[in-house]
N, C-alpha and C positions, 0 to 999 in steps of 0.2 A: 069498291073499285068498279069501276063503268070501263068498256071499251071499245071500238071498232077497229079493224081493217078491212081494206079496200085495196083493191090492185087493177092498174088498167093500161091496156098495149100501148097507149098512147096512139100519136098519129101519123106517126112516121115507120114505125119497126111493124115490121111482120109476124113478130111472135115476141110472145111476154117471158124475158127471161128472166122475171125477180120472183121472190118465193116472199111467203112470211109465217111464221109460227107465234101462235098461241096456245099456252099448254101451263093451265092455273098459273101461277104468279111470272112465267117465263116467256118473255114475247122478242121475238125476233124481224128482220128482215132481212134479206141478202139480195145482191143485184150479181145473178150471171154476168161474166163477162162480157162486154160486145166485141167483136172482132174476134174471138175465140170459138171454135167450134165447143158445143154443147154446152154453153153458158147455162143454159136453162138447168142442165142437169147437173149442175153443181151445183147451183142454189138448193136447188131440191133438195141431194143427196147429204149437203151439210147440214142443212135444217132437221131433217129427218133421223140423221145422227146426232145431234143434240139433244132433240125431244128425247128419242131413246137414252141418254147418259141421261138426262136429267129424272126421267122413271123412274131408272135403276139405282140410283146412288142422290138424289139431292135430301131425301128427308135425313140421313144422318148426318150432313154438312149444314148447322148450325149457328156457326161465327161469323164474323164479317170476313175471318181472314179465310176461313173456308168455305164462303161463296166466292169471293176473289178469286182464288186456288183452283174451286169448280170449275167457273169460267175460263179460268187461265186451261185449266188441261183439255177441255169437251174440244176448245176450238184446235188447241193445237192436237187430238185427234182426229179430231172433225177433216184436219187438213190430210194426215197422214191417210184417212181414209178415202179422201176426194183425189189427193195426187196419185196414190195406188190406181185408183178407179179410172186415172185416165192414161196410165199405160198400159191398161187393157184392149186399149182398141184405137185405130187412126182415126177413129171419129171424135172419139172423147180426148185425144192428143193439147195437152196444154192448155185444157178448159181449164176454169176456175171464177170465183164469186167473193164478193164483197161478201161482211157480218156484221152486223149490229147487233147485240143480244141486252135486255134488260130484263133484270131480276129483281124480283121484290121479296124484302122480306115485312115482318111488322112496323121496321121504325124506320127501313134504308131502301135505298134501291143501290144497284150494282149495274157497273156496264163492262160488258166486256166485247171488243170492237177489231176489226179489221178491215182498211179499205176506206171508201168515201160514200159509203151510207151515212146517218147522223143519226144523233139522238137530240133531240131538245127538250127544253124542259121553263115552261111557261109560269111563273111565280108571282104572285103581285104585279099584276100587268108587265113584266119583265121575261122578254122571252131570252133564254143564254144556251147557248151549244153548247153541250155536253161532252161532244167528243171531237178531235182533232184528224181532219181528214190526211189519210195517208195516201198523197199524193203531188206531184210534182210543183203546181201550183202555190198548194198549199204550203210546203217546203220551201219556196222562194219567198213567200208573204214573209212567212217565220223567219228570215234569214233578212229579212229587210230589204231584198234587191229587187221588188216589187212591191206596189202599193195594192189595196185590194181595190180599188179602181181599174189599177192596169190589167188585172188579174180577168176580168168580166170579159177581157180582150184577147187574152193572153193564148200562142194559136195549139202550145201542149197542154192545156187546163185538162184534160181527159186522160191522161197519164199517171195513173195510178202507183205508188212506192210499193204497196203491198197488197197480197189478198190471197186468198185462202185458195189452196191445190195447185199454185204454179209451181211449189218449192217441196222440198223435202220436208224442210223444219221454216216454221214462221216466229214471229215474237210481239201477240196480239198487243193490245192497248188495254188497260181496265183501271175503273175507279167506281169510288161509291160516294153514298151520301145522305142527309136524314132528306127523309121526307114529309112535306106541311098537308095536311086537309085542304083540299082544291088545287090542289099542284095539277098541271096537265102535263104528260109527259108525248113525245110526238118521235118515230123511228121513221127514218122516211130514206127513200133512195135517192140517187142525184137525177134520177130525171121528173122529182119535186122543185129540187134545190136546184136546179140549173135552169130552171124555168123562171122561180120567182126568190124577190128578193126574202133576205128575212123579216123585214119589217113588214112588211103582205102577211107573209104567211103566220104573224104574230097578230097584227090585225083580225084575222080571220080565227083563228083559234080563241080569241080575248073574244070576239062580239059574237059568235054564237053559243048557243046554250046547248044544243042537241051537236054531242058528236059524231052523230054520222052527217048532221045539214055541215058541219065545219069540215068533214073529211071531204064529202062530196063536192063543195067550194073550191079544198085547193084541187082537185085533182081535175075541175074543171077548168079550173083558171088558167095550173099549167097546159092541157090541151086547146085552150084559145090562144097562148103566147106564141104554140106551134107544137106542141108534144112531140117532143125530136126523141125520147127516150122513156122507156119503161116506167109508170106511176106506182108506185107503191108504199102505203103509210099505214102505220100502225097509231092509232090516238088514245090515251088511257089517262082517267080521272083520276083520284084519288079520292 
């Protein structure tokens, strides 16, 4: 297994609030909040609480239904520890971050998600999204009262359903799956995805061979469209 990340301010924000975790088979990304004070520091502080669950407890979680399980509980503490953390203080008041987490074992991978990071996963020149954005847009595509045309337009596309420390109790996303020899697997924030379409960013992952020249590509490409939002991708081989 081969992998990079890369994370960049982009060219519009003043400061980088997306985090990403790599930690042996468990890679993550999360995107602070924007318009929330201490975005940054809830990316951080859920990632960071992650790694530490998954230290502590992932070597006797063996099955597929108990890396699910894993996943399923790290995040929903993950939240109880990040919403605690921001009734500590007016600053950290109502922060909170997006999750993406992907897990590998020998034959599967696992995703367990919350929010409008993504997961892709690149197959036979077929690049297919992994994970279902939680968020208002995304909600109205699903619901057919929007095309994904209109969507590219649409003036609440940034309105997120879910994400991690705004709530008391959350109710992540997770699935899993086998994995093929040359699979590429890609964890990226939306200010990848809100910059370039998928078929770009499927091109560019399929025609290069080194992934760090494919990570460097997109995250330049999104800062020439206009980098309105925080870069940050995680890209893993098989």
């Amino acid at each position: 297994m081969k992998y990079i990340a890369l994370t960049d301010r982009g060219i519009l924000r003043k400061k980088n609030e997306d985090a990403y975790l790599i930690k042996n088979r468990l890679f993550g990304v999360a995107d602070g909040m924007g318009g929330h004070k201490a975005g940054g520091v809830a990316s951080r502080i859920a990632l960071e609480f992650i790694e530490k669950k998954f230290t502590e407890s992932f070597l006797s979680k063996t099955t597929a239904n108990n890396l699910l399980n894993f996943l399923v509980q790290s995040i929903k503490e993950a939240n109880q520890f990040v919403f605690g953390e921001s009734l500590e203080s007016a600053e950290q008041y109502g922060m909170g971050t997006t999750l993406t987490l992907l897990l590998f074992n020998k034959e599967n991978y696992f995703i367990g998600h919350i929010g409008d990071s993504r997961a892709y996963l690149l197959r036979e020149n077929k690049l297919t999204q992994l994970t279902e954005d939680h968020s208002l847009v995304a909600d109205l595509i699903r619901k057919n009262y929007i095309s994904k045309k209109e969507a590219e337009f649409f003036p609440y596309r940034n309105i997120i359903t879910k994400a991690l420390g705004t709530n008391a109790e959350i109710e992540p996303s997770v699935s899993f799956g086998k994995t093929e020899k040359k699979d590429r697997f890609l964890l990226c924030t939306d200010g990848l995805t809100e910059m370039l379409k998928d078929k770009e960013i499927k091109q560019i992952i399929a025609s290069e061979r080194s992934l760090n020249i494919a990570s460097e590509k997109l995250i330049a490409l999104a800062n020439q469209r206009g980098g309105r939002d925080n870069i940050t991708l995680v890209l893993i081989e098989i």
